[in-house]
ChimeraX commands (.cxc) that place a marker at each C-alpha (Angstrom):
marker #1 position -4.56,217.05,318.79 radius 0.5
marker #1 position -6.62,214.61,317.75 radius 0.5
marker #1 position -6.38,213.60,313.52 radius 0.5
marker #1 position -8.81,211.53,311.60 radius 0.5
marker #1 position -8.32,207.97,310.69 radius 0.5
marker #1 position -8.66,207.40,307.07 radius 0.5
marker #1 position -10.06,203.82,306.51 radius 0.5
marker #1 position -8.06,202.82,303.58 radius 0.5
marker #1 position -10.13,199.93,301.29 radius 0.5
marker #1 position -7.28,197.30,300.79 radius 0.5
marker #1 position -6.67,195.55,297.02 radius 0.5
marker #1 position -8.46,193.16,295.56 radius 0.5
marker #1 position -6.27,190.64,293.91 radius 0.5
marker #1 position -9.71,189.26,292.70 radius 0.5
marker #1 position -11.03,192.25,290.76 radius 0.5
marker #1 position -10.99,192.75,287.09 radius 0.5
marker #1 position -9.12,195.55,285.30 radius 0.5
marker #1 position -11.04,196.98,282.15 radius 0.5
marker #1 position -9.20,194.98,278.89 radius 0.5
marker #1 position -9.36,192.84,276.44 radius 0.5
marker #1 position -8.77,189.46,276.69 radius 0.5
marker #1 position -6.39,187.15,274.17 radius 0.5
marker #1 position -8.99,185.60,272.52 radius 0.5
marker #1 position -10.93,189.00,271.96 radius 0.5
marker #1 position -7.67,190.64,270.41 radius 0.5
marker #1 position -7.12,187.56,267.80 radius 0.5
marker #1 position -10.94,188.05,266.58 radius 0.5
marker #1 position -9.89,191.48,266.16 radius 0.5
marker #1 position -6.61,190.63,264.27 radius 0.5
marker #1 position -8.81,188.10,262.11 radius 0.5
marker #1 position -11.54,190.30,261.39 radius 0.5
marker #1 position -8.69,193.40,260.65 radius 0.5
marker #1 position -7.09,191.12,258.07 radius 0.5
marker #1 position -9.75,189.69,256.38 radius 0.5
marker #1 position -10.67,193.14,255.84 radius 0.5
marker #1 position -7.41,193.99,254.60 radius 0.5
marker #1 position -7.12,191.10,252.10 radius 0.5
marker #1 position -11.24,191.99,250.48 radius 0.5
marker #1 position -9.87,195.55,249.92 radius 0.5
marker #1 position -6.42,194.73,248.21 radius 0.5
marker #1 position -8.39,192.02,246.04 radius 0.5
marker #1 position -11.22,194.95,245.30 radius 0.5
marker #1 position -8.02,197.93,244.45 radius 0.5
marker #1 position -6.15,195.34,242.09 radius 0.5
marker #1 position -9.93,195.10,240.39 radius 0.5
marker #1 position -10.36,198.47,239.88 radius 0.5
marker #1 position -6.34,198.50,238.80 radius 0.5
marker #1 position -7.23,196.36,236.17 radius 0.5
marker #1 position -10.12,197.96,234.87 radius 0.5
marker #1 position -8.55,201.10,234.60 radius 0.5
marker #1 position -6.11,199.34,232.45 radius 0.5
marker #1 position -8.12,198.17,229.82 radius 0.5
marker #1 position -10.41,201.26,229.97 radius 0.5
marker #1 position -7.38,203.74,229.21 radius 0.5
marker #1 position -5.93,201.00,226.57 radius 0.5
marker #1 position -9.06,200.86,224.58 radius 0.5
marker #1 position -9.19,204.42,224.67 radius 0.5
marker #1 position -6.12,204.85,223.03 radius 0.5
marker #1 position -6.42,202.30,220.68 radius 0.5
marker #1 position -9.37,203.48,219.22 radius 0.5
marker #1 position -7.87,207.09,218.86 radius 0.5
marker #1 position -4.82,205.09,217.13 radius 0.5
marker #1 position -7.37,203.53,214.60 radius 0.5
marker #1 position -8.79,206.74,213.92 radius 0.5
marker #1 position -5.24,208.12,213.36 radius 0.5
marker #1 position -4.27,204.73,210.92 radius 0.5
marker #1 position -7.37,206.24,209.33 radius 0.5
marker #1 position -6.63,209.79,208.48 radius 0.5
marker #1 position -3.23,208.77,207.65 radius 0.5
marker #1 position -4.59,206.33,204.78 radius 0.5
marker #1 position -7.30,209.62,203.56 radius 0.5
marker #1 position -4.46,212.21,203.91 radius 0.5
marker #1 position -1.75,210.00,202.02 radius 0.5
marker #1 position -3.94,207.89,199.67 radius 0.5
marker #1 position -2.15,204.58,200.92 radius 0.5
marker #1 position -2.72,201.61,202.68 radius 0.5
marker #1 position -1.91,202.15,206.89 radius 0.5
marker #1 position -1.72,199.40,209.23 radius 0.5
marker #1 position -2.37,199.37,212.96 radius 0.5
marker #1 position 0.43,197.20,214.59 radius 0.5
marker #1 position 0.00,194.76,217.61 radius 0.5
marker #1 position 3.53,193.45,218.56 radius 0.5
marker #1 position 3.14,189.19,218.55 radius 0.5
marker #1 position 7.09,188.80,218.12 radius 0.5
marker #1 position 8.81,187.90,221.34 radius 0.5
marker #1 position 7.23,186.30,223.84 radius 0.5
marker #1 position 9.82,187.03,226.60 radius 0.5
marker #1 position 10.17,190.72,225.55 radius 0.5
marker #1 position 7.63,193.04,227.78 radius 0.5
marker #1 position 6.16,194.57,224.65 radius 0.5
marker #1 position 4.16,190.90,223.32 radius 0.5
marker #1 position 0.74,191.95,223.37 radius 0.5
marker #1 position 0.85,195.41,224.85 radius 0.5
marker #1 position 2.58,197.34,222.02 radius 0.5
marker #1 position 0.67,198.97,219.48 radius 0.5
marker #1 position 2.04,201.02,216.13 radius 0.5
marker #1 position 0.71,202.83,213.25 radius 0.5
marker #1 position 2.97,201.71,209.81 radius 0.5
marker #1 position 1.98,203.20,206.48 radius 0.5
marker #1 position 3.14,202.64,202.38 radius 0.5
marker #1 position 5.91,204.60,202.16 radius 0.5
marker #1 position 5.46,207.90,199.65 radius 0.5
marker #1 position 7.77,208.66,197.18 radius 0.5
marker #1 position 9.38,212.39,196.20 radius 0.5
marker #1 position 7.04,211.98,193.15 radius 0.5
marker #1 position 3.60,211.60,195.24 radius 0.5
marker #1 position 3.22,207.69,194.15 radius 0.5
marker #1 position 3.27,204.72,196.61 radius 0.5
marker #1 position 5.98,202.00,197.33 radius 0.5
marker #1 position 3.93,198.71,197.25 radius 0.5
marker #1 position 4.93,196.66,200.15 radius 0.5
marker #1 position 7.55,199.07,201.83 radius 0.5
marker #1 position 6.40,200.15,205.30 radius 0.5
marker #1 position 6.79,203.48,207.29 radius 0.5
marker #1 position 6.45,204.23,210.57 radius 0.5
marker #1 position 4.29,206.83,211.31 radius 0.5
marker #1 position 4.34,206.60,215.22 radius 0.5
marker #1 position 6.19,206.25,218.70 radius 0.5
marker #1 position 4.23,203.34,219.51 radius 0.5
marker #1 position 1.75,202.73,222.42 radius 0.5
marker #1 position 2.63,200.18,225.31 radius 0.5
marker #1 position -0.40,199.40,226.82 radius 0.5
marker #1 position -0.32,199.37,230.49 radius 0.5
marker #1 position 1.41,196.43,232.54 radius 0.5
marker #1 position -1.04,193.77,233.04 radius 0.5
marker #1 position -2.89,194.44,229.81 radius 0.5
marker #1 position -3.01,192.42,226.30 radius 0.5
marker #1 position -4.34,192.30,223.02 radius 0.5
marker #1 position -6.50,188.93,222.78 radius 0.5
marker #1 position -6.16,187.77,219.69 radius 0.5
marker #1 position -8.44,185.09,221.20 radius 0.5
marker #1 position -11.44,187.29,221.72 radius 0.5
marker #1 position -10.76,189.15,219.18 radius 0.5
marker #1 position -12.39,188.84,215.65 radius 0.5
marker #1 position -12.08,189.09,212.15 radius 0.5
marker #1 position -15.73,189.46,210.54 radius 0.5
marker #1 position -14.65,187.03,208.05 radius 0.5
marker #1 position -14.41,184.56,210.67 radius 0.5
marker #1 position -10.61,184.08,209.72 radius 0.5
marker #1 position -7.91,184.64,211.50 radius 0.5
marker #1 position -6.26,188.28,212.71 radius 0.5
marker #1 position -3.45,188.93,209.62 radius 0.5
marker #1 position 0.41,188.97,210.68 radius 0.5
marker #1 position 3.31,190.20,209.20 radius 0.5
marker #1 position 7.27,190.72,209.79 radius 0.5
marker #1 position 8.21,194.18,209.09 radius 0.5
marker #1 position 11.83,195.47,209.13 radius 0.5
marker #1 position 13.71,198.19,206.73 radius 0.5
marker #1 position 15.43,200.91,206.64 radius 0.5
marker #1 position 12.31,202.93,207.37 radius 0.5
marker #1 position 11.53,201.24,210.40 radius 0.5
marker #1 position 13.84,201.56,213.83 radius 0.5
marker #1 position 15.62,198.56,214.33 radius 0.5
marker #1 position 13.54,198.36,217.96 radius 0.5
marker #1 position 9.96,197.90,216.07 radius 0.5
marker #1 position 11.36,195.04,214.12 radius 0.5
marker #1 position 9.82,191.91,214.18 radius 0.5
marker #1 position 6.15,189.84,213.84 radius 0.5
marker #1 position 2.81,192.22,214.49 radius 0.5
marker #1 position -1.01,191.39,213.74 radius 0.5
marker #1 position -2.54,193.87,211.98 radius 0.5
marker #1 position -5.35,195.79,210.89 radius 0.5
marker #1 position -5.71,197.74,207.77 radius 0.5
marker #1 position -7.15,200.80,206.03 radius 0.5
marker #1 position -7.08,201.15,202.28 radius 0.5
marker #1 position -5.66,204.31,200.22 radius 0.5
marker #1 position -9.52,205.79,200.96 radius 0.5
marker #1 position -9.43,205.00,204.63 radius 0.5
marker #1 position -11.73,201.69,204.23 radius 0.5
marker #1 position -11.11,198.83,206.79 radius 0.5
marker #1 position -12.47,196.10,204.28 radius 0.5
marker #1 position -12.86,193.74,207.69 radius 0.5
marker #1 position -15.72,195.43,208.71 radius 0.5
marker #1 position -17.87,194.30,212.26 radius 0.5
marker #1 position -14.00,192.82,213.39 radius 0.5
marker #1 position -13.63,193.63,216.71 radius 0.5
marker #1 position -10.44,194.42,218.90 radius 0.5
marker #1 position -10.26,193.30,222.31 radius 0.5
marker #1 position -8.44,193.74,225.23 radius 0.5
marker #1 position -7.87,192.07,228.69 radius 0.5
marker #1 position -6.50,192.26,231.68 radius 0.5
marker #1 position -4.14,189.16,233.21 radius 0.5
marker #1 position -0.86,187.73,234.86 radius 0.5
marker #1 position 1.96,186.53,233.05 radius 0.5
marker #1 position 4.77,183.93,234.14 radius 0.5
marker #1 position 7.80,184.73,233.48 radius 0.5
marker #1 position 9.12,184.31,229.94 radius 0.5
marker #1 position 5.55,182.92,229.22 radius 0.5
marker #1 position 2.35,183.71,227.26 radius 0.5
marker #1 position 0.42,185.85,229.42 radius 0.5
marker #1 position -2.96,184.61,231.30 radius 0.5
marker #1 position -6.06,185.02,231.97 radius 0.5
marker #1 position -7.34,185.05,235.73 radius 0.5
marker #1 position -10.90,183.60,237.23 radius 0.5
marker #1 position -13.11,185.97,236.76 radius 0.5
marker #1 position -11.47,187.44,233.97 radius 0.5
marker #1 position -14.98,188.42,231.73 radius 0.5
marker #1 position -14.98,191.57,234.12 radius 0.5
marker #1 position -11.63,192.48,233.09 radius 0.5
marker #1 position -11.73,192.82,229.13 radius 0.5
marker #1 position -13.12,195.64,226.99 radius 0.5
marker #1 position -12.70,196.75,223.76 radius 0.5
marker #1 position -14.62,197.65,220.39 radius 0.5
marker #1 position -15.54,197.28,216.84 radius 0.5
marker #1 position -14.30,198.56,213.56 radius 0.5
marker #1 position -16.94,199.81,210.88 radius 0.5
marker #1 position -15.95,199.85,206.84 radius 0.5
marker #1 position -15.77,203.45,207.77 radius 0.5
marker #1 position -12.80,203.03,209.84 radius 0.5
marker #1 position -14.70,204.55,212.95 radius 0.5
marker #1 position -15.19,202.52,216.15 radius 0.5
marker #1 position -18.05,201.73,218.37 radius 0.5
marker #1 position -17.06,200.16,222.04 radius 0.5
marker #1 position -18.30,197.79,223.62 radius 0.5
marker #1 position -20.54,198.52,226.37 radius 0.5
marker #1 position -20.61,195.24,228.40 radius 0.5
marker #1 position -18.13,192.38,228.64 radius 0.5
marker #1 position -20.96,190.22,227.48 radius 0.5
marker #1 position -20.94,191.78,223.76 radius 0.5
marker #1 position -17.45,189.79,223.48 radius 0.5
marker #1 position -17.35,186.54,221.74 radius 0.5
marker #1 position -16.33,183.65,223.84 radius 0.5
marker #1 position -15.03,185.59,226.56 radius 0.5
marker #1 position -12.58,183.59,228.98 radius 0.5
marker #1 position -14.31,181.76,232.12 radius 0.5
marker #1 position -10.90,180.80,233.77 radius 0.5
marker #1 position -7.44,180.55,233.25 radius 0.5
marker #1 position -6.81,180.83,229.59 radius 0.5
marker #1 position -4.04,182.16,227.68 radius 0.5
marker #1 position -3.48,185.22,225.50 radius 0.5
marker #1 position -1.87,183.62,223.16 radius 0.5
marker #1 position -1.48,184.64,219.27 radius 0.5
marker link #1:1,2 radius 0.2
marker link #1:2,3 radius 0.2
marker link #1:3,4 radius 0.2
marker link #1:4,5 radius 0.2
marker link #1:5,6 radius 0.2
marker link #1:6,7 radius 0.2
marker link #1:7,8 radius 0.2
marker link #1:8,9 radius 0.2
marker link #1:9,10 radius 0.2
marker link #1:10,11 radius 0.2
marker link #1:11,12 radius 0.2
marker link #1:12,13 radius 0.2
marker link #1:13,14 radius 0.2
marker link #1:14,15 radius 0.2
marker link #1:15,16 radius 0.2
marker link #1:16,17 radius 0.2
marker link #1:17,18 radius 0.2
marker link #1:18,19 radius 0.2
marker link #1:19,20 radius 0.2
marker link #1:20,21 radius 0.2
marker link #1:21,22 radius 0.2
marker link #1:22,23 radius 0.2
marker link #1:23,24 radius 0.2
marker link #1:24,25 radius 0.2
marker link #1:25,26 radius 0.2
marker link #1:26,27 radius 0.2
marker link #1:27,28 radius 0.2
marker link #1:28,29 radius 0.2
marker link #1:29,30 radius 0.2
marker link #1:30,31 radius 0.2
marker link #1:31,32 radius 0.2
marker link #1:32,33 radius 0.2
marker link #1:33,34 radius 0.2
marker link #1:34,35 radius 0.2
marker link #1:35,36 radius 0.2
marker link #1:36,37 radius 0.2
marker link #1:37,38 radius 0.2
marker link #1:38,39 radius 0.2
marker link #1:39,40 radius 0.2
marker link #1:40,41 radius 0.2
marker link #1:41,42 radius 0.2
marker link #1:42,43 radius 0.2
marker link #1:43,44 radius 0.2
marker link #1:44,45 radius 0.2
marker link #1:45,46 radius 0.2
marker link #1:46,47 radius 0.2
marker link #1:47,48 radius 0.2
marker link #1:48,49 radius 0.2
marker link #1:49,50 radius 0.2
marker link #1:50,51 radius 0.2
marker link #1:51,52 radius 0.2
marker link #1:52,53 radius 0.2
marker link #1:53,54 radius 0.2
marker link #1:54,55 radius 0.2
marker link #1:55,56 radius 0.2
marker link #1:56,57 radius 0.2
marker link #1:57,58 radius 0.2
marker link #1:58,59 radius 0.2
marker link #1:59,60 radius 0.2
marker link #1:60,61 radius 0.2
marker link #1:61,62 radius 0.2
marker link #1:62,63 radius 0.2
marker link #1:63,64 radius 0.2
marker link #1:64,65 radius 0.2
marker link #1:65,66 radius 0.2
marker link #1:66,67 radius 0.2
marker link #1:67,68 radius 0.2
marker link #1:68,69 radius 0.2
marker link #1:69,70 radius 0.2
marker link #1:70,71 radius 0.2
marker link #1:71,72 radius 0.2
marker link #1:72,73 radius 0.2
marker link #1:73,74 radius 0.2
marker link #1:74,75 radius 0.2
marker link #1:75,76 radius 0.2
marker link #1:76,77 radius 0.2
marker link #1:77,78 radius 0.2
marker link #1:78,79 radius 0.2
marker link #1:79,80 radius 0.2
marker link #1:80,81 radius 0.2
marker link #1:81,82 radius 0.2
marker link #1:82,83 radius 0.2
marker link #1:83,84 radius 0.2
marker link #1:84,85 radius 0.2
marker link #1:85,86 radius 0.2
marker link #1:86,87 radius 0.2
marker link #1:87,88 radius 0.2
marker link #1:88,89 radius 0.2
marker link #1:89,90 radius 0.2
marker link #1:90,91 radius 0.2
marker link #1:91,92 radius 0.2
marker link #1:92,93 radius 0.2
marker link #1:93,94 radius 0.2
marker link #1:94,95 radius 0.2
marker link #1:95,96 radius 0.2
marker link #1:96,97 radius 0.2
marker link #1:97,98 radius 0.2
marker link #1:98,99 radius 0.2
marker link #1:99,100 radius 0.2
marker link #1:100,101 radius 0.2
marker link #1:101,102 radius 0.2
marker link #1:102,103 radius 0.2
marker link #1:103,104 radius 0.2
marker link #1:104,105 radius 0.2
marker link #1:105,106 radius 0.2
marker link #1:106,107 radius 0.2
marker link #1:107,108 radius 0.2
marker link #1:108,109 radius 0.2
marker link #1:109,110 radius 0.2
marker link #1:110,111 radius 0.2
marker link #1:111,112 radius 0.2
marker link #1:112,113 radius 0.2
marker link #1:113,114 radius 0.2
marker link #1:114,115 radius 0.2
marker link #1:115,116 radius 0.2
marker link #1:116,117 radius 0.2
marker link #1:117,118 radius 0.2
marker link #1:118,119 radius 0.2
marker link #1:119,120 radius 0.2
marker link #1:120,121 radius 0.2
marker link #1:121,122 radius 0.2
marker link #1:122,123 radius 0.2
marker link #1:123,124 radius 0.2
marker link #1:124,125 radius 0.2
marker link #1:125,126 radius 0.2
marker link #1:126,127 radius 0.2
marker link #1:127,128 radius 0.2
marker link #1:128,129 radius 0.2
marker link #1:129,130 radius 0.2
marker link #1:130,131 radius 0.2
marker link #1:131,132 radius 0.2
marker link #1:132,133 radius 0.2
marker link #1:133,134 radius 0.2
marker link #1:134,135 radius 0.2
marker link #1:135,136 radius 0.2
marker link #1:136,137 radius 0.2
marker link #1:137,138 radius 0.2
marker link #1:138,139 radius 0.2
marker link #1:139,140 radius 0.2
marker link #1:140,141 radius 0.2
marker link #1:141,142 radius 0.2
marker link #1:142,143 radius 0.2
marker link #1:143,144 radius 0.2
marker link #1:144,145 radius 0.2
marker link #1:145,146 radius 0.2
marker link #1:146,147 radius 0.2
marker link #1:147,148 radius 0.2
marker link #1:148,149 radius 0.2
marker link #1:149,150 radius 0.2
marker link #1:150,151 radius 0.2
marker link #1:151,152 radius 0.2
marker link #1:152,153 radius 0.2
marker link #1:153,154 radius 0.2
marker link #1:154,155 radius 0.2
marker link #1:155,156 radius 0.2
marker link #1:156,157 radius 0.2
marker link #1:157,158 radius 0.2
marker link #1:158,159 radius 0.2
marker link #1:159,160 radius 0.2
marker link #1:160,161 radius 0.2
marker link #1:161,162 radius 0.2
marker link #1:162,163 radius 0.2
marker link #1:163,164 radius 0.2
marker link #1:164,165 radius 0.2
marker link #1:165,166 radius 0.2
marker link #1:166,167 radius 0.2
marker link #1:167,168 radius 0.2
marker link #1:168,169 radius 0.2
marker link #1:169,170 radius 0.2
marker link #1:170,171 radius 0.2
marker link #1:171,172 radius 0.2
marker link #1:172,173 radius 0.2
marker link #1:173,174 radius 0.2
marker link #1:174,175 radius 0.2
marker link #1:175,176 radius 0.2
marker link #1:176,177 radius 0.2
marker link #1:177,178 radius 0.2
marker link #1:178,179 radius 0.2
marker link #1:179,180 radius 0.2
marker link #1:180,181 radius 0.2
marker link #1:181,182 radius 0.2
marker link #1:182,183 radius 0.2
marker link #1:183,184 radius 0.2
marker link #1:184,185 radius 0.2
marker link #1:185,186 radius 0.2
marker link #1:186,187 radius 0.2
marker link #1:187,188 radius 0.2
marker link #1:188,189 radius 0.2
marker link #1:189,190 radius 0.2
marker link #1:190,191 radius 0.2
marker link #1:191,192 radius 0.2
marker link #1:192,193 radius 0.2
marker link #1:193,194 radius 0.2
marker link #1:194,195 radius 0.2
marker link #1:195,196 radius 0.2
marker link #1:196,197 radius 0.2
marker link #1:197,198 radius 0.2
marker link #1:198,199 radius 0.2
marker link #1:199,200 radius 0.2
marker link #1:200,201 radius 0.2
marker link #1:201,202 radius 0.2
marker link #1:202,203 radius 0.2
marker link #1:203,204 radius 0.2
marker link #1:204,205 radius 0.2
marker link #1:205,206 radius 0.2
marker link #1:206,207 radius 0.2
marker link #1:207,208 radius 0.2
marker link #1:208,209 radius 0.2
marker link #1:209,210 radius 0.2
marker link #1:210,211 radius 0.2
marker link #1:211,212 radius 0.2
marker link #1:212,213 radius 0.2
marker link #1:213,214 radius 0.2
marker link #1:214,215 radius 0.2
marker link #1:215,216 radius 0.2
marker link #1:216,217 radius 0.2
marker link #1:217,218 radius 0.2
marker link #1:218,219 radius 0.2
marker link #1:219,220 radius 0.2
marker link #1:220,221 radius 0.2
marker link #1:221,222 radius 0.2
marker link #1:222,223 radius 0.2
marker link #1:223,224 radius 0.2
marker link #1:224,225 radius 0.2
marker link #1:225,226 radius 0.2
marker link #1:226,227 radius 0.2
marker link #1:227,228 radius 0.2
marker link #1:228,229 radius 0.2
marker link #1:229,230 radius 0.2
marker link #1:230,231 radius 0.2
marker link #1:231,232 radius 0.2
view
């Protein structure tokens, strides 16, 4: 019995197999990481504005609280920005509510300071700019050490402040408190980044003691154009 012949086609050693070649794969690898890097820089962005969005939030909230404490006490109330250690991870990001501390007999203690709060810590890579920030008398943001018996040990130290009279007036009115985002070396005044006038919010405070935000970076004074400290 006869079979067929199959007529087998022998291989090529000279034909191409579908691929990619070296060169193809590294413009991938380039393009992949370029990619990569333009998205991490774009989610640390958005990082930092969420930052100073929720900070200012709560801030103003705290100034309204400084505010109704002062009505509902009849005293002076101060809202607290911690300026007193440089190394210590609350400089610039810790915020307190301290008011004159009421006797059993209704009257005020001139000059002796309650606590009337946990304290805020803003969150990490946000700061108080005392920088941007402004008094509408053109002078400097006050400061004062506060200690006693009435205020934890922890809270101790140097703040800037800003203060509501016995009728809940803030006598600075049209200063403005202002917020940023940045990097800080280690054991060193934290700093601004380029680009930072994208990265700071924050609002001003009316005789009233109420609070109108800012709406654009470009309402701030003298907003930072480089890298600039935070420093008090």
């Amino acid at each position: 019995m006869n079979h067929p012949t199959l007529n087998a086609t022998p291989f090529s050693g000279s034909r191409r197999l579908p691929g990619f070649t070296l060169v193809e794969i590294l413009a991938v690898i380039a393009i992949i990481t370029i990619l990569m890097a333009a998205g991490a820089i774009g989610i640390g962005n958005i990082n930092a504005g969420k930052g100073v969005t929720s900070a200012v939030a709560t801030c103003e909230s705290l100034f309204e609280e400084a505010r109704t404490i002062a009505v509902s006490k009849r005293c002076k109330a101060r809202v607290l920005i911690d300026i007193n250690n440089k190394a210590s991870e609350n400089y610039l990001r810790r915020v307190a509510i301290v008011h004159e501390k009421i006797n059993a007999d209704g009257s005020v203690t001139d000059g002796t300071w309650v606590l009337a709060n946990r304290g805020y810590e803003m969150p990490k890579g946000t700061y108080f700019s005392a920088t941007y920030s402004a008094l509408k008398s053109g002078g400097r943001i006050k400061e004062e050490t506060f200690a006693g018996t009435d205020i934890k040990a922890d809270y101790h130290g140097k703040y800037a402040y800003y203060e509501f009279n016995g009728e809940g007036i803030f006598e600075e009115a049209g200063s403005s408190f202002v917020v940023g985002s940045g990097v800080r070396p280690k054991n060193q005044e934290p700093k601004t980044t380029k680009g930072a006038a994208r990265d700071f919010s924050g609002f001003v405070v009316w005789r009233n003691g109420r609070t109108s935000s800012f709406r654009t970076p470009g309402q701030i004074l003298n907003l930072p154009n480089g890298d600039q400290p935070f420093n008090f």
